[in-house]
PATIKE-58949 format. One line per 8 residues: for each residue x, y, z of N, C-alpha, C. Coordinates in pm, whole numbers, plus 50000, padded with zeros to 5 digits. Atoms other than C-alpha are relative to their C-alpha. Last residue first. Layout:
BEGIN
X:Y:Z:X:Y:Z:X:Y:Z ~ ...
//
This chain:
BEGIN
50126:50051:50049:92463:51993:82494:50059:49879:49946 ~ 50121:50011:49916:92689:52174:82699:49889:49936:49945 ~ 50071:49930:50062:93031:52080:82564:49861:50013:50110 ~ 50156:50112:50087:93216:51955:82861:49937:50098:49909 ~ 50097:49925:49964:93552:52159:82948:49892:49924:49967 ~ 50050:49902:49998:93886:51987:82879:49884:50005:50010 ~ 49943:49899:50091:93988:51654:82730:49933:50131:49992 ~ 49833:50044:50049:94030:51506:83082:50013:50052:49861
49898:49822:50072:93822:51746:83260:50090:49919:49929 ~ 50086:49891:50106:93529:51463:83329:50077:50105:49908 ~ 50003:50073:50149:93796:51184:83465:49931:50147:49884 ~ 49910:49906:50100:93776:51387:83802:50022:49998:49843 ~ 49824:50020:49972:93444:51191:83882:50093:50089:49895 ~ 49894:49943:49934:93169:51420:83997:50168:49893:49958 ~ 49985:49884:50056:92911:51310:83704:50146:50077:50058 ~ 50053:49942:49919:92939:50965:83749:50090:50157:49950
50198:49894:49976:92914:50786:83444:49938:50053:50062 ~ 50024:49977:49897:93274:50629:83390:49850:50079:49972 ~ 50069:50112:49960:93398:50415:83077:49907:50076:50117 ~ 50069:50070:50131:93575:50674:82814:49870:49931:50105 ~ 50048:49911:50082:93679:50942:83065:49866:49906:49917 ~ 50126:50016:49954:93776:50646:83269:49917:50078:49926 ~ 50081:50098:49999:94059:50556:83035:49859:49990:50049 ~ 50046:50023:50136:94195:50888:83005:49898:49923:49960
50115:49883:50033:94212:50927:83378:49921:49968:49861 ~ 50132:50050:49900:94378:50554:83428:49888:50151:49970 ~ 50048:50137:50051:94635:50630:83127:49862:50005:50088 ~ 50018:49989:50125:94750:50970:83295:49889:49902:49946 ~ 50145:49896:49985:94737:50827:83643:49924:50052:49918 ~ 50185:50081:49941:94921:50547:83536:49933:50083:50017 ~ 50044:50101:50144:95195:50797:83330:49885:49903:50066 ~ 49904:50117:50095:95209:51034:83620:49929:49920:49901
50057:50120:50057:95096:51350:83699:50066:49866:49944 ~ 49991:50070:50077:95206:51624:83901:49915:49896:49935 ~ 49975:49920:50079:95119:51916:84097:50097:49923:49902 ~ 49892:49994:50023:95123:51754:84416:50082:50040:49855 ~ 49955:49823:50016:94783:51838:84448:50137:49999:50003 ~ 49893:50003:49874:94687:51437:84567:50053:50147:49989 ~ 50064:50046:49883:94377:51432:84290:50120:50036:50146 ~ 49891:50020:49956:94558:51637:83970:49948:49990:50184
49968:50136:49999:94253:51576:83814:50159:49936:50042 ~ 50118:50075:50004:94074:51906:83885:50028:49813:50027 ~ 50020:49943:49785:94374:52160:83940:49873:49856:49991 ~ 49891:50041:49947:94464:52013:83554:50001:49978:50196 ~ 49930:50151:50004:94198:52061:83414:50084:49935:50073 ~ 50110:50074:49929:94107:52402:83531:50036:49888:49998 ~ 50052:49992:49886:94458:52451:83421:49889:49965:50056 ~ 49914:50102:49961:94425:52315:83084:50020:50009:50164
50086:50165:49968:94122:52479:83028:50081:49943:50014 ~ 50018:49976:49872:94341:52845:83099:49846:49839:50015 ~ 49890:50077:49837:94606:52683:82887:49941:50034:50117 ~ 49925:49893:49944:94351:52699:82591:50049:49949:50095 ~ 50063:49919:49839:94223:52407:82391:50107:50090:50041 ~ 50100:49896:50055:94330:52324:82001:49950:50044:50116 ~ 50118:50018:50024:94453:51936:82121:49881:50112:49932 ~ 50001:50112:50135:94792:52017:82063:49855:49956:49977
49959:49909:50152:94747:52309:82275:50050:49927:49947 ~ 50102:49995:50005:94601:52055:82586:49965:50071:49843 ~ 50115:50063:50020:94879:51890:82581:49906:50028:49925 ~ 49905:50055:50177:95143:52170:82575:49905:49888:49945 ~ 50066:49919:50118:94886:52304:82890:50067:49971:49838 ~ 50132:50073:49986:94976:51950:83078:49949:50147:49891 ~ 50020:50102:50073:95334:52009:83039:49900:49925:49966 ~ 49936:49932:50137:95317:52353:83199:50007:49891:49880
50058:49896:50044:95127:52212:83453:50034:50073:49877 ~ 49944:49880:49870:95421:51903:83566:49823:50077:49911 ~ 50028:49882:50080:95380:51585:83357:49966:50130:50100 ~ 50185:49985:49940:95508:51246:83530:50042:50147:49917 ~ 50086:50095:49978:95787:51007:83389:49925:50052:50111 ~ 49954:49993:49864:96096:51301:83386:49931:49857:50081 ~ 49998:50176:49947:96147:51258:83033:49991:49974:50108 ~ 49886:50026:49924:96189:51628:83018:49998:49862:50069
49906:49905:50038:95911:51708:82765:50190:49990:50075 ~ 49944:50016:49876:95659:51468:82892:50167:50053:49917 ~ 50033:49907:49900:95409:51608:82623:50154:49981:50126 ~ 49941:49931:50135:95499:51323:82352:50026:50171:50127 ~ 49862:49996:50023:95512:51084:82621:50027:50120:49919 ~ 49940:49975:49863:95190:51137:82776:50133:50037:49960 ~ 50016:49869:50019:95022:51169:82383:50067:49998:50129 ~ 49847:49911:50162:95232:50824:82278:49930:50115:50041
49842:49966:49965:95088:50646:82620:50052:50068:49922 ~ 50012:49886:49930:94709:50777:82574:50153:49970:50010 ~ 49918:49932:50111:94701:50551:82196:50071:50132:50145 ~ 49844:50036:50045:94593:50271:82405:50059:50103:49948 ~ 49837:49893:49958:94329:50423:82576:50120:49951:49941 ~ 50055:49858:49984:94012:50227:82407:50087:50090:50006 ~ 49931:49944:50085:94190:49890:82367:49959:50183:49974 ~ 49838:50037:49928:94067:49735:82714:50104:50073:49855
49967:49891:49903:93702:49831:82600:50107:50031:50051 ~ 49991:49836:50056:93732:49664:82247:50028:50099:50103 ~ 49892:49953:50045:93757:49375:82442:50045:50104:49924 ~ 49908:50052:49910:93439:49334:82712:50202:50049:49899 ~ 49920:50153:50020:93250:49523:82447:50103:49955:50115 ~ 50071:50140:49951:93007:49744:82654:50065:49892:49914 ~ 50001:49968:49834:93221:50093:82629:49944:49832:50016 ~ 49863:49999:49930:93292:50010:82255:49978:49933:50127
49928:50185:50036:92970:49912:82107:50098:50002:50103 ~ 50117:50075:49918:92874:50313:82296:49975:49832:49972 ~ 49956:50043:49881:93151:50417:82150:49913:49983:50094 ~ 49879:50097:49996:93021:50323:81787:50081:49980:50163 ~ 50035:50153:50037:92682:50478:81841:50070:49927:50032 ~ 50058:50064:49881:92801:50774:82007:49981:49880:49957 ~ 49927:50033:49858:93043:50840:81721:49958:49983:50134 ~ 49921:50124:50061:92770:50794:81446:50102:50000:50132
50109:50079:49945:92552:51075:81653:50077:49858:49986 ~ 49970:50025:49845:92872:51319:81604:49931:49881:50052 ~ 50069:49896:49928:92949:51228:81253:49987:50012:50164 ~ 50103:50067:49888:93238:50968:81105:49925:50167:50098 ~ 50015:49912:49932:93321:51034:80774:49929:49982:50150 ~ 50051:50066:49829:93436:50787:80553:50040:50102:50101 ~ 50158:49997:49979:93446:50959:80232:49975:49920:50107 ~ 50060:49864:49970:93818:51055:80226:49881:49996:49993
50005:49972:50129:93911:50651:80238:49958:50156:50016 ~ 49936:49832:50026:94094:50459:80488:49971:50051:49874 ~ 49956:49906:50150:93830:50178:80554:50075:50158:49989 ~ 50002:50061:50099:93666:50090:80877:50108:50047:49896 ~ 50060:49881:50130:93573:50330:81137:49974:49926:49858 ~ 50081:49883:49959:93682:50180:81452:49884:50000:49890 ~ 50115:50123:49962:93919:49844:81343:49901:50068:50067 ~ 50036:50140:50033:94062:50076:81105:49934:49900:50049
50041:49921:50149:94134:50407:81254:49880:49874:49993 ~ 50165:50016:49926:94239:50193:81582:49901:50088:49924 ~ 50050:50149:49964:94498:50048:81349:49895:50023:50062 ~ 49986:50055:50112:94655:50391:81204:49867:49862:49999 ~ 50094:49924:50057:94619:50556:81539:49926:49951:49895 ~ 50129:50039:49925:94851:50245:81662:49851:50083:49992 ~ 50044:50145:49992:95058:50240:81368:49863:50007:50079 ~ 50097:49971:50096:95108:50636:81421:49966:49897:49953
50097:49885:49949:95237:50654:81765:49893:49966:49844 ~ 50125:50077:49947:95432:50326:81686:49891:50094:50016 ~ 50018:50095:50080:95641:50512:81422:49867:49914:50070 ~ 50062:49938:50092:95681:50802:81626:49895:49902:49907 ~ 50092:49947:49951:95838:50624:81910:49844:50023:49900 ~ 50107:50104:49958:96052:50458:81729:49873:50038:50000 ~ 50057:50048:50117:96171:50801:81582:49898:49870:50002 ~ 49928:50060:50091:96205:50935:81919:49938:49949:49884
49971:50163:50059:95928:51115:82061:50078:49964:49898 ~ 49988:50090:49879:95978:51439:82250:50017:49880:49980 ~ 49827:50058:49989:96017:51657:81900:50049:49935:50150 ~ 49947:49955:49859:95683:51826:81981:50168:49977:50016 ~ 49892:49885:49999:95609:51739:81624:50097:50067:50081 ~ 49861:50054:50041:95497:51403:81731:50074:50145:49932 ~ 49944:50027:49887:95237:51558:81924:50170:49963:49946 ~ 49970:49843:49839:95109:51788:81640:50091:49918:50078
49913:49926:50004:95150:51488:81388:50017:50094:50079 ~ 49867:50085:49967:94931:51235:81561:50190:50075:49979 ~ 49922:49995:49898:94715:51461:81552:50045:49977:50050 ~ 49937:49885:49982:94702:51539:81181:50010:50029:50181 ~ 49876:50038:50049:94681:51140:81133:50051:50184:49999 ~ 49955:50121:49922:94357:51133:81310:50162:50016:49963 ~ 50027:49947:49843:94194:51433:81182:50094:49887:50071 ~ 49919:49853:49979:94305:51312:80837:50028:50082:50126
49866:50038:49996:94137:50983:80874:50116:50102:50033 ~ 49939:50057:50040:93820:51180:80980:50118:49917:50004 ~ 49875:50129:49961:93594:51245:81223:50041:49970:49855 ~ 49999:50131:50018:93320:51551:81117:50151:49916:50028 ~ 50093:50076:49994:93231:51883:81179:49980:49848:50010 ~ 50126:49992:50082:93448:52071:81018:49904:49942:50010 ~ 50119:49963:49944:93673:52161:81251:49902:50015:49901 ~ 50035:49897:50091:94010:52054:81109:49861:50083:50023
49884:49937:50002:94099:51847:81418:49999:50155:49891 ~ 50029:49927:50088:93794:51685:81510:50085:50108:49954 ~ 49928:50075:50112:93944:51483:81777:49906:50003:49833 ~ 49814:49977:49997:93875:51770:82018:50049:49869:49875 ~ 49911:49824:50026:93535:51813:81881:50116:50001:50027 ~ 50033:49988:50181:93438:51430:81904:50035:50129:49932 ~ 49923:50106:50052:93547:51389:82259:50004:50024:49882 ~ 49887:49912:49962:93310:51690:82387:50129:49936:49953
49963:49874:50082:93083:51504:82207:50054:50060:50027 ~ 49967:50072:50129:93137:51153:82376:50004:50131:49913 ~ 49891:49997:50012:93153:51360:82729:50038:49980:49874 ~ 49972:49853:50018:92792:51500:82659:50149:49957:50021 ~ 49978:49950:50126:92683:51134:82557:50101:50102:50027 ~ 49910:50081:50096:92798:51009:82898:50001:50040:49881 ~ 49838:49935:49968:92646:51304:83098:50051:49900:49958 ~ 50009:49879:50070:92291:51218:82883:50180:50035:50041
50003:49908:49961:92330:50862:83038:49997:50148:49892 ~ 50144:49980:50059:92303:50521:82839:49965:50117:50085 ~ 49997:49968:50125:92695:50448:82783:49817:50067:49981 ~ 49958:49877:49993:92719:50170:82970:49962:50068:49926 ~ 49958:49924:50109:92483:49906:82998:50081:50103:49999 ~ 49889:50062:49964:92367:49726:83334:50116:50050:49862 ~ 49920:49954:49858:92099:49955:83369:50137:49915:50002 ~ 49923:49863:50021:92020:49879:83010:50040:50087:50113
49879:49990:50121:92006:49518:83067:50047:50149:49967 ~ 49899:50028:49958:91729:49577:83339:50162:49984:49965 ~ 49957:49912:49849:91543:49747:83174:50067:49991:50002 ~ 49958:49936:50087:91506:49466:82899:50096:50121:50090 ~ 50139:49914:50043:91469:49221:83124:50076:50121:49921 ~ 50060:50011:50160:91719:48988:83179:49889:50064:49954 ~ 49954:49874:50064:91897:49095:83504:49970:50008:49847 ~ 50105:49839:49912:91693:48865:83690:50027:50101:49905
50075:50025:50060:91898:48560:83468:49864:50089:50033 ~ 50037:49965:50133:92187:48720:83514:49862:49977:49969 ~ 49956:49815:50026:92170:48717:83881:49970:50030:49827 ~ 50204:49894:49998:91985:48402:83884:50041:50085:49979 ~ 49930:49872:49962:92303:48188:83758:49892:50124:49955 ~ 49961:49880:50099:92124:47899:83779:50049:50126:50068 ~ 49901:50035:50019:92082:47646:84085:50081:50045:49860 ~ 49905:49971:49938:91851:47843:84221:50130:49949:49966
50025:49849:50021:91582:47877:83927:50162:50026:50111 ~ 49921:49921:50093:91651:47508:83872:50009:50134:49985 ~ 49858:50026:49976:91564:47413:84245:50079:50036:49848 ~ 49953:49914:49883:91233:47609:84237:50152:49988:50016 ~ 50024:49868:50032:91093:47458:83934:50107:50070:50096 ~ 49849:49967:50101:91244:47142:84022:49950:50100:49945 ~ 49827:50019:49960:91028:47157:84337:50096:50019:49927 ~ 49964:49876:49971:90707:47312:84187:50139:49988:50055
49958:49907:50102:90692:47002:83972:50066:50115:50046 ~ 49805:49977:50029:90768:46763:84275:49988:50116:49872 ~ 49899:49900:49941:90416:46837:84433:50118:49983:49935 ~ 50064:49904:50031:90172:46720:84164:50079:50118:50099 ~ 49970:49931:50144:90377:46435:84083:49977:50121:50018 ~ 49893:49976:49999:90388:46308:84465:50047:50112:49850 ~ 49946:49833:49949:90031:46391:84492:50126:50003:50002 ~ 50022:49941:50114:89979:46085:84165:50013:50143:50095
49949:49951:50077:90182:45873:84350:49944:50105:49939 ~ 49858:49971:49981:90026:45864:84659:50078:50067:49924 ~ 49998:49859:49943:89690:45826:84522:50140:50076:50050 ~ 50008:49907:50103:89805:45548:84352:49947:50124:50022 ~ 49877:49966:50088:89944:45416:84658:49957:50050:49886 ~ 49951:49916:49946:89613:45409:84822:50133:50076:49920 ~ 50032:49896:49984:89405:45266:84576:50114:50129:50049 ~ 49921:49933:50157:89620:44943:84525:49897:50180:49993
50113:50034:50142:89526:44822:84865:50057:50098:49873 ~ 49950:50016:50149:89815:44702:85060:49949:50066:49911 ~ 50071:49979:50063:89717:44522:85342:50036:50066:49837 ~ 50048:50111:50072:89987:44458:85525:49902:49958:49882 ~ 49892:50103:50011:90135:44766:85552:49923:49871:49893 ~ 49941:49932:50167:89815:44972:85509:50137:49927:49955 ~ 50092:50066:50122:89664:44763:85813:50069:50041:49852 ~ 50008:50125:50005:89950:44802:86030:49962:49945:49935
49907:49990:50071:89959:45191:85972:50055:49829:49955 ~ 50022:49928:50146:89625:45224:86066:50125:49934:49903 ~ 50061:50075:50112:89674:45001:86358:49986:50025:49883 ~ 49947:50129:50008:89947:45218:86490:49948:49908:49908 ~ 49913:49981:50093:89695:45521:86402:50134:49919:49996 ~ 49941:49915:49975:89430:45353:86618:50098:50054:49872 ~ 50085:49919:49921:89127:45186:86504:50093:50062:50083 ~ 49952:49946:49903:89240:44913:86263:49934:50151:50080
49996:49845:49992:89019:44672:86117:50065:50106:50082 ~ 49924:49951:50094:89164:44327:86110:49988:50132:49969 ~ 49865:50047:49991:89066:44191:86464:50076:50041:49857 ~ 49920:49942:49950:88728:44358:86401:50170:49963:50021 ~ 49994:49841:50085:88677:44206:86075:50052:50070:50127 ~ 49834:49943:50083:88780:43897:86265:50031:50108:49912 ~ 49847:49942:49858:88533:43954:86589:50105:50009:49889 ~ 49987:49861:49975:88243:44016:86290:50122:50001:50101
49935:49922:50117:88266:43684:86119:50022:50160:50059 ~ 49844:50018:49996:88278:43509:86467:50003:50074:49841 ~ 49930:49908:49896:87945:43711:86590:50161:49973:49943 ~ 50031:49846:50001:87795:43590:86241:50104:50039:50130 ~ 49875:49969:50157:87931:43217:86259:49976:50157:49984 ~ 49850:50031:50027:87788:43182:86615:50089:50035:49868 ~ 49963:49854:49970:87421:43387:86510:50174:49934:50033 ~ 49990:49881:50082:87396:43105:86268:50060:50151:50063
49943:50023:50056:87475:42797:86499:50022:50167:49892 ~ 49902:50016:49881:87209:42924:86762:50144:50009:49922 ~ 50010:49818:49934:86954:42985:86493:50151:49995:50073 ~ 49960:49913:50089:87038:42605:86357:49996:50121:50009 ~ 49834:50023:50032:87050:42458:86674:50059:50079:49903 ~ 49981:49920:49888:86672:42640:86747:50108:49974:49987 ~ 50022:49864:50054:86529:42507:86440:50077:50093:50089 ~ 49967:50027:50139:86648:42141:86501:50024:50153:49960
49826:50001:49961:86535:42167:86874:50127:50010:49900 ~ 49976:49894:49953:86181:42295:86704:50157:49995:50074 ~ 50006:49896:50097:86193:41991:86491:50023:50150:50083 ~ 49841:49999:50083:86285:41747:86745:50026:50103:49900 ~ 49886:49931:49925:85956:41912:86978:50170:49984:49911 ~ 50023:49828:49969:85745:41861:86666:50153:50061:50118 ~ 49930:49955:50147:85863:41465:86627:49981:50168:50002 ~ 49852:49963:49995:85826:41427:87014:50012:50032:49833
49959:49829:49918:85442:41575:86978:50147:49945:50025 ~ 50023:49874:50021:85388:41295:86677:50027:50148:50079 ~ 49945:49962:50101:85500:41009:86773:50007:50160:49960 ~ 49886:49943:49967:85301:40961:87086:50088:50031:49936 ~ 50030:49861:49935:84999:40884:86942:50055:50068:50048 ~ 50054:49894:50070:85108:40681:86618:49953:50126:50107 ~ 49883:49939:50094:85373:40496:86819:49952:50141:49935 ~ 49931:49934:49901:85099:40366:87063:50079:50118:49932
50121:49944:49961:84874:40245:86750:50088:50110:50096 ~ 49983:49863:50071:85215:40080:86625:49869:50140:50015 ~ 49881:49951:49971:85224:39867:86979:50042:50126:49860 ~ 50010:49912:49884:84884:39799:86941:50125:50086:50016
//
């Protein structure tokens, strides 16, 4: 009887244990779900504090290699930029071809036209062409003047002698230097840093030879004795003279001398006095 009982009542509590069974376990499931989602939230960040909290700790190997690879892509243009400044830009602007020949002496039409007006007065025999002879016959005019002591003389024609030679080359009667050939060469000149500083040397032995009364400056009358060693007239020595005699005191001295001479060779503006220094410009 007592398992008869068992069998009728058995059965609807075993159902209800099962549905309390089914209902713990639901209950239990959505618990572990809500608590997996509060610690994703508790680790996801959602301000830019948190942002920076999470990437801390966190870490992920994505980020940083992104990092690195825009750091590469910006630092090129950087040492681009910082070796361009930390060179010497001027030159390195001034490297164009152009540009180099603006920085050139020597590349004007009124620079040639002095170099041939140059080339006729130290064309002594007038034939056209630079020689040794031309060189060493006007060394004699000045030194004929009987102004320069024997010293004197001696260096006058050394130093002709020497800038012959490291000019032209070779003392021989077939080395001829033409007019185009003498642009060439003082056009090396004008733009060698040391060749250019030897250019006027020979202007102290023609100041001296001229400075007739040792006085150490050259009066008008001592400037046309000049100019008639050179084969010019005394009325181009005048012009000359009114031209580059800057203060009108109707002298000249030995720097001023030297410094005219010198610019003659180096200068490229049309108005400076320098232009009359050996007389009149050819015109072509």
């Amino acid at each position: 009887m007592s398992f008869a009982l068992l069998r009728s009542h058995g059965r609807p509590a075993l159902a209800v244990i099962e549905r309390q069974v089914r209902a713990l376990s639901s209950t239990l499931a959505i618990t572990d779900i809500s608590a997996t989602s509060s610690s994703s939230a508790a680790v996801k960040p959602t301000t830019g504090e948190n942002n920076r909290n999470y990437l801390k700790n966190n870490k992920p190997s994505f980020v940083s290699t992104s990092v690195r690879k825009y750091s590469k892509k910006t630092a090129a243009p950087e040492r681009a930029y910082n070796s361009d400044s930390d060179s010497d830009s001027d030159d390195e602007r001034d490297n164009t071809p152009r540009q180099r020949q603006r920085k050139e002496r020597g590349n004007s039409e009124f620079w040639r036209r002095k170099m041939r007006t140059l080339h006729g007065v130290l064309d002594v025999n007038k034939d056209g062409v630079i020689s040794y002879d031309d060189f060493m016959l006007l060394t004699e005019k000045f030194a004929s003047l009987g102004h320069l002591d024997a010293k004197a003389k001696n260096e006058f024609r050394d130093i002709m002698r020497t800038t012959w030679e490291q000019q032209w080359g070779e003392i021989t009667p077939y080395n001829l230097v033409t007019v185009e050939q003498y642009l060439t060469e003082m056009h090396h000149v004008v733009n060698d840093k040391d060749l250019k500083k030897k250019v006027h040397r020979f202007l102290p032995y023609l100041y001296k030879a001229v400075d007739k009364d040792r006085s150490g400056s050259i009066s008008l009358n001592e400037f046309k004795l000049f100019f008639r060693c050179l084969g010019l007239t005394e009325e181009n020595a005048a012009v000359s003279f009114a031209v580059i005699d800057k203060n009108g005191d109707g002298q000249i001295t030995l720097d001023e001398f030297v410094k005219l001479g010198k610019d003659f060779f180096v200068s490229e503006k049309e108005t400076h006095v320098s232009r009359m220094f050996w007389g009149p410009l050819v015109d072509h």
